[in-house]
C-alpha positions in Angstrom: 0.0 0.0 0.0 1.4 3.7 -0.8 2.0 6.5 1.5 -0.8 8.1 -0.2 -3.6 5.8 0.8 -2.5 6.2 4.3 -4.2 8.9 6.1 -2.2 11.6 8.2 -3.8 11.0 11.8 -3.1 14.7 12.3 -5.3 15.8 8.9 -8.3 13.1 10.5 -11.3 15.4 11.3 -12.3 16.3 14.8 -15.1 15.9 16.7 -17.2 18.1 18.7 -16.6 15.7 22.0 -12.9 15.9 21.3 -13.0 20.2 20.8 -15.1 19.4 24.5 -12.7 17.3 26.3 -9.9 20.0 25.2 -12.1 23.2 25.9 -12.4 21.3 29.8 -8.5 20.8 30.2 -8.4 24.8 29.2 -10.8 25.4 31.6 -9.1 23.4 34.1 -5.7 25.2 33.9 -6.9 28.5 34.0 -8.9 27.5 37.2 -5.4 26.6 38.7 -3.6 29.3 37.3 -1.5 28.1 34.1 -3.6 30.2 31.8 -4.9 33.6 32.4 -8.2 35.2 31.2 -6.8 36.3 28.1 -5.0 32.8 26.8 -7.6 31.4 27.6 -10.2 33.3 24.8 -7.1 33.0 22.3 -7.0 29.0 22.9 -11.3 28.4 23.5 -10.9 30.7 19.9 -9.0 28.5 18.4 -9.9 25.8 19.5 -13.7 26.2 18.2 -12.2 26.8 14.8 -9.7 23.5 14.5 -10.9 20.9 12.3 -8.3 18.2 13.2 -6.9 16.5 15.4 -3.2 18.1 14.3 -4.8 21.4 15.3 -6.0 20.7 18.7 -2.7 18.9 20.1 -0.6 22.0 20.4 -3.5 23.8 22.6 -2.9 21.6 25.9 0.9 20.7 25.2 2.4 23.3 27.3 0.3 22.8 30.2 1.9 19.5 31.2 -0.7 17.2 30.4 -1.4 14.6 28.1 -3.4 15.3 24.4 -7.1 14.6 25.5 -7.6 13.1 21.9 -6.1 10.0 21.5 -4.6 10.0 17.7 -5.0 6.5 15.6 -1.9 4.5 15.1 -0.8 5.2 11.3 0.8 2.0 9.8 4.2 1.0 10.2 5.8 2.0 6.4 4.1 5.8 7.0 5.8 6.3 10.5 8.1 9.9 10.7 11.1 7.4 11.3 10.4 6.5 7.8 12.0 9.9 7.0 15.2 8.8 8.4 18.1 7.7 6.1 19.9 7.9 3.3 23.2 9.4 1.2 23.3 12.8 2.2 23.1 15.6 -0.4 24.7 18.7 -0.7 25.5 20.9 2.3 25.6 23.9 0.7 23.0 26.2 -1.0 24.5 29.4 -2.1 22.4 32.6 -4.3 24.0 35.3 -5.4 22.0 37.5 -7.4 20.1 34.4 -8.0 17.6 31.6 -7.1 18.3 28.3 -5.5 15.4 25.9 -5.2 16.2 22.3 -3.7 12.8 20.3 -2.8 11.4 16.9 -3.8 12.7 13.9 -2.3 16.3 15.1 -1.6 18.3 13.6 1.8 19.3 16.5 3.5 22.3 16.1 5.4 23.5 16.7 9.2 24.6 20.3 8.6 23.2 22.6 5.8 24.0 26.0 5.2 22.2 28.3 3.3 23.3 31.8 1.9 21.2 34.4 0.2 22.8 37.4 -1.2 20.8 39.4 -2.9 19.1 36.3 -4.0 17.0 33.7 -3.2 16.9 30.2 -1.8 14.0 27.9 -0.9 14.8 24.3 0.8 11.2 22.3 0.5 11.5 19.4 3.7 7.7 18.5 2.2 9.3 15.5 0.9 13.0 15.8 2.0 14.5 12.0 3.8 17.5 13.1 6.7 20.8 11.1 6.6 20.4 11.7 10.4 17.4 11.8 13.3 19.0 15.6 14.3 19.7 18.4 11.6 20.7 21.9 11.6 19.9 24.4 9.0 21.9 27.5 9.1 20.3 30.0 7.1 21.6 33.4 6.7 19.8 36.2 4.8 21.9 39.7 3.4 19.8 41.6 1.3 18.0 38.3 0.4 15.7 35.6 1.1 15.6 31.9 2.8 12.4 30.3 2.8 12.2 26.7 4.4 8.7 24.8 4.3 8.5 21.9 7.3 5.8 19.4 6.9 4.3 18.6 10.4 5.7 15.7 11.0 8.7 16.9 11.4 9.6 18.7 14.9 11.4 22.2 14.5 13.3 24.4 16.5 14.1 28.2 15.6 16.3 30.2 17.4 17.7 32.5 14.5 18.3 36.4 14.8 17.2 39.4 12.5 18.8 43.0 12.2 16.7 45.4 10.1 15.4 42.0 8.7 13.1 39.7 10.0 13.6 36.0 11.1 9.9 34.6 11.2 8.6 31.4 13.1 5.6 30.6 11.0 5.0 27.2 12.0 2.9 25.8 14.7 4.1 27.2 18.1 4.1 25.0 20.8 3.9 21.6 18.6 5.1 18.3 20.6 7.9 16.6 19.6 7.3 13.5 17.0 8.2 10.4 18.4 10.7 8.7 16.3 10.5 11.5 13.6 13.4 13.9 12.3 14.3 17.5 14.6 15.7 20.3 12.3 17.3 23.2 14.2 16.9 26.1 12.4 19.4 29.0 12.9 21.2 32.1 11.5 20.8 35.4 11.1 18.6 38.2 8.5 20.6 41.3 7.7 17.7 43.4 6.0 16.5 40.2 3.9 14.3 37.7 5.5 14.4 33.8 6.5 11.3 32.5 6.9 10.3 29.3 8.2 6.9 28.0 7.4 4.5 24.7 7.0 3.1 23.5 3.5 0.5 25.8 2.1 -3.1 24.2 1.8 -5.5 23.7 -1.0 -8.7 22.9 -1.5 -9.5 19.9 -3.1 -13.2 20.2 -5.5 -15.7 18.6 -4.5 -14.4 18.1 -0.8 -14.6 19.5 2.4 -11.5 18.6 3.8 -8.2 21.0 3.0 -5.0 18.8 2.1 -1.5 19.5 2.3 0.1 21.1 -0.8 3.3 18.6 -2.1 
């Protein structure tokens, strides 16, 4: 059986007893004192919006209790682990006055460094194997651009600096850690460009409800 025919148990569709049980752990930790009046609207907002069970996890995982929706098991060949592997690529990706795109199913190695000068570079992890369980991604941004797409079943970590640029965090704040799935560090530094780290885009399928993942 392919990946495809798999389902994501983070893309499966939420119920309105699960959005419950979460809404009563929120509750719960703002009675004790973890969450005040205000993060608690922002979560109960978000939380009334979520559609899957992807979107509810991160709402409770910083309040030191377990996800009050218990995910299905996904079968063994679809596992993050199964991300793990391979003959590394190249460990450079260097624009100068130009564009660098890597994305498809390249292995990214241990270390990759990215360098934008005046130019632009975009490093697609959508479908991206690691030759190791930890990377680190240093991205650094003159005058230019890094844009680095993380699927979400990969756990990231930003901790990169901008000066008269911006270093955005557009993932999903707060996500667990994957069992058994890859960690990319992402660090570096923006010098009035911008490095930008985000997940997939959606799009709607026709004829469906449901939003899917962009490849």
């Amino acid at each position: 059986m392919s990946d495809e025919l798999v389902p994501d148990p983070r893309q499966m569709r939420a119920s309105d007893a699960d959005r419950e049980k979460v809404a009563q752990v929120l509750q719960q930790a703002h009675g004790e004192g973890r969450l005040d009046l205000h993060e608690l609207d922002e979560r109960l907002a978000s939380l009334y919006a979520a559609k899957t069970y992807g979107e509810l996890v991160p709402l409770t995982a910083d309040l030191g209790v377990p996800p009050p929706t218990v995910l299905p098991v996904p079968a063994h060949h679809n596992l993050p682990s199964s991300r793990i592997g391979g003959a590394p690529g190249s460990s450079t990706s260097f624009a100068f006055w130009s564009g660098v795109e890597r994305k498809g199913e390249w292995v990214v190695p241990p270390t990759h460094t990215a360098v934008a000068v005046m130019g632009g570079i975009q490093l697609d992890l959508t479908k991206a194997r690691f030759a190791q369980a930890e990377t680190t991604i240093h991205a650094y941004a003159l005058m230019g651009g890094v844009e680095i797409i993380v699927p979400e079943d990969i756990t990231v970590r930003i901790d990169g600096v901008g000066f008269m640029g911006a270093f955005e965090d557009a993932t999903h704040k707060g996500a667990p850690t994957i069992p058994g799935g890859p960690v990319v560090r992402i660090t570096g530094f923006a010098m009035m460009g911008a490095v930008e780290v985000k997940r997939p885009k959606r799009k709607k399928i026709k004829g469906q409800k449901r939003d899917e993942l962009e490849g």
